[in-house]
N, C-alpha and C positions, 0 to 999 in steps of 0.2 A: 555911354557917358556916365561917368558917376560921381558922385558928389558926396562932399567930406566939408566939416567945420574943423576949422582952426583961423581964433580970431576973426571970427565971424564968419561968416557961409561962402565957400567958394566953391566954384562948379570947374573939375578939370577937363581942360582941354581933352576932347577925344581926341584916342590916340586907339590905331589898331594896329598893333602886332602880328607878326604869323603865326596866328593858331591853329591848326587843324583840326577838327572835331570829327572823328569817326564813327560815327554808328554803322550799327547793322545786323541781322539778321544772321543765328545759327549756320557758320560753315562758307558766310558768301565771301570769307577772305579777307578778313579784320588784319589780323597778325600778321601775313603773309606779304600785302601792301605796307603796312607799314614799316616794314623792312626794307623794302624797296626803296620807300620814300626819305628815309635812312640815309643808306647808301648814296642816292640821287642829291637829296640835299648836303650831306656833306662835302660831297666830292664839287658843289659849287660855293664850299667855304663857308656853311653854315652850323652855326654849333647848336648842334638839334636835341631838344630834353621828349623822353619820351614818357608818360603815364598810361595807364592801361586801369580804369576803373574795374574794368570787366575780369583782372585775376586780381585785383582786390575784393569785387564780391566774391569771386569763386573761393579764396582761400579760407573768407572769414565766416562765409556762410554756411559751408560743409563743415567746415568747423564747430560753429554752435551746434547744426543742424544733427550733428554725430553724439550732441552732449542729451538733446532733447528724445534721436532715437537709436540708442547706443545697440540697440539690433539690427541695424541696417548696418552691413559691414563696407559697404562700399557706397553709398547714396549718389546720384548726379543731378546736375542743373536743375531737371524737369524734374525731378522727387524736389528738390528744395522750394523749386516758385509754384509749384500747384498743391502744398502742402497747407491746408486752411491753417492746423493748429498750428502753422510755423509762421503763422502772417505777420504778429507782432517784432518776434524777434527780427523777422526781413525789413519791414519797416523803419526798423532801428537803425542796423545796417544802413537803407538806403539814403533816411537821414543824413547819418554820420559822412558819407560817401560824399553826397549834394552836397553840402555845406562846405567840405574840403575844396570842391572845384569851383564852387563861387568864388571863391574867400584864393584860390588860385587864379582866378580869371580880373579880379580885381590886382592883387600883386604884383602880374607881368605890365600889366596894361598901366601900372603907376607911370612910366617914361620906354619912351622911345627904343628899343632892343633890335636895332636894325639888319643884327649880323645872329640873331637867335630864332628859331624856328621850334614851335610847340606839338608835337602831332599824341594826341588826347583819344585813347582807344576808349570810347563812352557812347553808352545808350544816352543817354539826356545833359553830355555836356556843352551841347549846343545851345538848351535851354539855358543852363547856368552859366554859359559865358556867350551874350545875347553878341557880340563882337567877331569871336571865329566863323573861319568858312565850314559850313555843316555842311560834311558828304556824307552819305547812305549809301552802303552797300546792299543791293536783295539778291537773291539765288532762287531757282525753283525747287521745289520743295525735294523733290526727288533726287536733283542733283545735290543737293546738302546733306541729305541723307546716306548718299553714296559716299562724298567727300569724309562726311563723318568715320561710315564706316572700315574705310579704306585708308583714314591716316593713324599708324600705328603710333605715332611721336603723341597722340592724345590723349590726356588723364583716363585712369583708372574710371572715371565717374562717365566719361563719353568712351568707354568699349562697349561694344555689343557683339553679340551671340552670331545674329543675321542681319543682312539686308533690313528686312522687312522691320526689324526692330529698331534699330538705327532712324528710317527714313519716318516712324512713328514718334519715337522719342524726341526727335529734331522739332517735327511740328508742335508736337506739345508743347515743347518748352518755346518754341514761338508765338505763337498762341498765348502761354503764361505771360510771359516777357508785356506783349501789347495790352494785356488784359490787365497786369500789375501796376502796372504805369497809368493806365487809364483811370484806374482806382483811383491810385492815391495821388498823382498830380493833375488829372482829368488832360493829360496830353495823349494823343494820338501817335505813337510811333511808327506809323503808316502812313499819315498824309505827308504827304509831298510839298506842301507848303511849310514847312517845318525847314527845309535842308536846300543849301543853292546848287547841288550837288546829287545825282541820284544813279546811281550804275548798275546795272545787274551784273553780274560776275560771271553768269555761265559762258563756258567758251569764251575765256577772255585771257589777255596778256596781260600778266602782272607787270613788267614793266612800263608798258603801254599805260595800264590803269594809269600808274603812277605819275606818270607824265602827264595824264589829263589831268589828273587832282592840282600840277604845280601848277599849272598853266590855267588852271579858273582860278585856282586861288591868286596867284598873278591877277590875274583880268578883275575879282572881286576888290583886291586892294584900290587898284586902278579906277576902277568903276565901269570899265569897258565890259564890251555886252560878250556873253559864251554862254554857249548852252549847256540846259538843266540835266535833260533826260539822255542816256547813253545804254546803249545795248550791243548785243551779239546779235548781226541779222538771223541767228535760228530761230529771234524771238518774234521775227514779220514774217506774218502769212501774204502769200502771192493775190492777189487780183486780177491778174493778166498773166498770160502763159508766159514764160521767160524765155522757150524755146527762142523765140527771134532777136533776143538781146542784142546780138551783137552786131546786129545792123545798124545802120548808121540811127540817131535818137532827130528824131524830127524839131526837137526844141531845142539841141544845142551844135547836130550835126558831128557829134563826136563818139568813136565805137572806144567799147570796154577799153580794149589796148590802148589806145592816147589817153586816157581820162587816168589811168593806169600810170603809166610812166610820166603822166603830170605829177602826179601825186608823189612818185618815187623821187622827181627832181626839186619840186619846188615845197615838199611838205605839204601835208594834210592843214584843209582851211576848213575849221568845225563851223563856222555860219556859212560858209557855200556848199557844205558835205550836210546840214543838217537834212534827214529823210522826214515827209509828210509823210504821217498814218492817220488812220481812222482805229479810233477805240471803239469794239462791240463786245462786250460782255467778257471784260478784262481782257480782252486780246488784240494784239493790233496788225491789221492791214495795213498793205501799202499802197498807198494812193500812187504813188510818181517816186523816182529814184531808183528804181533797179538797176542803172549802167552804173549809178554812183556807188552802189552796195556791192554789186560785184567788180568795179574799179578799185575799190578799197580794199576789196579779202585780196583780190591779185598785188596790190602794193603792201601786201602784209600788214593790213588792220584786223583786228577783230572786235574793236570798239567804234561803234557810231553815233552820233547825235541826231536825237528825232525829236521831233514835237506833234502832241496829235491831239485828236478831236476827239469826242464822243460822237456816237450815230447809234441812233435807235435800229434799224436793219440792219441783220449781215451784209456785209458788201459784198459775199459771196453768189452770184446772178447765175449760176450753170448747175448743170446735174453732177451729181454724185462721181459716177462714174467718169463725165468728162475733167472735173477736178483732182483724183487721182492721177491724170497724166499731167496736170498742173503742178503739184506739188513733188511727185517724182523731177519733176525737170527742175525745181527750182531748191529741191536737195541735192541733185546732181552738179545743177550751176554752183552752191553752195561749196562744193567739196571740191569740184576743178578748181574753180578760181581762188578758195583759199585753201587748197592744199597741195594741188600738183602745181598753178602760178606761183601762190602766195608763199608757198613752201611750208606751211605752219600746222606741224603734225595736229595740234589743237581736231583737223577737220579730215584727218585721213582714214577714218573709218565712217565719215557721217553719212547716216542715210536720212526716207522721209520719217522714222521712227524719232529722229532726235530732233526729230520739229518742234521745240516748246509749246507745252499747249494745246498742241492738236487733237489729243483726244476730246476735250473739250469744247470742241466746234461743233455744232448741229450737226454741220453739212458736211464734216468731217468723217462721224461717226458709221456712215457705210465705207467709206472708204479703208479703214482701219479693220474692218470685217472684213472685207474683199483681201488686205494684206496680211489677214493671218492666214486667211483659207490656204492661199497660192503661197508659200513660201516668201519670196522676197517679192511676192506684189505686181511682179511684171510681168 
């Protein structure tokens, strides 16, 4: 709500528009969604204005930043946001940038734009227009790094040489990015309280993204309840052996296959599909849901809604060795159900190696020894 004088003080009616606000993180699929949502929203008669903050800084910033170090023949992102003596002039920039998308979130929001839809490629224009729906895109770090190095359509200033330099460069400039921000507006571009929207991209369908983004935004206009947190099940680790999945589920009496072709027939329901996890040391378990997770890759999902706890103990309760055959089966179930059922190349090479995460598991960390020694682990 915002408030203006004319003729004395008046306070205008809130009014919310469809705004979209995008943030997100190095390579998790900014541009790529938005295109999508493009497309989607047009083709339902909407006349869609697009901004993109993020090649307004790129262009203006390497730009000064080439005047300040005319030796650097090529500079990128992370030369520009970790560069101390270039702090003032990015500042300026940022400035200039904030102020334009206030002073734009104020403009649309003057009346009612029923048949207009806003989609705002911005690190902090959620901040400045306290009114749009804030989604967050993350990735892991490795797979943004690969993404990076592997798409050739990307500026001069994001080439690299190797792998290894790519998936470094990526973090830096994530890293600069949260650290920038924290500076100079003391916002956190991390917390999750920030965004009603939060998705990780790896293994994921962009069209599919896109569809979750209309349809919260939908539900936020609304006021109606849809969930926050969305993932690729490569990013839950198992708790219970998956081997017997597909026996009938003692709480709802229903095997993969029906749960499956409900979904195919009547559409995915994100509050009866949301999965419980347990958060331990930034990674999350699954408490309950494993017929729903592999009912969904078989109906061709690869995005889910989860909501989870923190828990000071690993949830992980077995040995080393008897957990390897846990996670073997539940990258195996992974890859059947969503890539021989679900059809969706996404998962037709996955093994237990592209288990997000899992090297950093305590209890993981024999297991990953044992799957270098032997070849393929089995």
């Amino acid at each position: 709500m915002y408030e203006f004088s004319s003729e004395g003080e008046n306070i205008m009616n809130e009014i919310k528009n469809k705004i979209i606000t995008i943030s997100g993180e190095p390579a998790s699929g900014k541009s790529t969604v938005k295109k999508a949502l493009v497309k989607k929203y047009t083709e339902l008669g909407y006349n869609v204005h697009e901004i993109s903050t993020g090649d307004m800084f790129r262009e203006v910033s390497i730009r000064e930043y080439k005047k300040v170090h005319p030796e650097i023949e090529n500079p990128n992102l992370a030369d520009v946001q970790n560069d101390e003596e270039f702090a003032t002039v990015r500042g300026q920039i940022d400035q200039m940038i904030d102020s334009l998308m206030a002073e734009k979130g104020i403009e649309i929001n003057q009346k009612e734009r029923p048949n207009d839809v806003w989609l705002i490629d911005s690190r902090l224009a959620w901040h400045n227009i306290p009114d749009s729906y804030a989604v967050r895109l993350t990735i892991n770090e490795k797979i943004a790094g690969m993404r990076v190095f592997n798409d050739s359509s990307r500026g001069e200033e994001d080439q690299y040489s190797t792998l290894k330099e790519a998936i470094e460069k990526t973090i830096e400039r994530k890293l600069g990015e949260i650290s920038r921000y924290k500076e100079r507006y003391d916002v956190d571009l991390a917390n999750p309280d920030n965004y009603d929207l939060i998705v990780d991209t790896a293994y994921s369908n962009t069209d599919e993204l896109a569809d979750i983004i209309i349809s919260g935004e939908k539900s936020y206009r609304e006021e109606k309840e849809y969930p926050k947190f969305w993932a690729s099940p490569v990013h839950f680790l198992p708790v219970q052996d998956p081997v017997q999945l597909n026996m009938r589920s003692s709480g709802n009496n229903w095997t993969i296959e029906e749960i499956s072709e409900s979904i195919k027939e009547n559409g995915f329901n994100p509050i009866e599909g949301e999965i419980n996890l347990d958060e331990y040391n930034g990674h999350l378990f699954m408490r309950d849901g494993n017929h729903r997770v592999f009912a969904a890759l078989a109906a061709g999902k690869t995005l889910l809604p989860y909501c989870s706890r923190k828990v000071d103990i690993e949830p992980i309760n077995m040995k080393a060795s008897e957990y390897l055959s846990e996670l073997y089966n539940w990258a195996d179930g992974i890859k059947y159900y969503g890539y021989k059922i679900g059809k969706n190349c996404l998962f037709e090479k996955f093994n237990v190696k592209n288990i997000i995460g899992i090297e950093k598991i305590p209890s993981a960390q024999k297991v990953l020894r044992l799957d270098s020694q032997s070849g393929d682990g089995r």
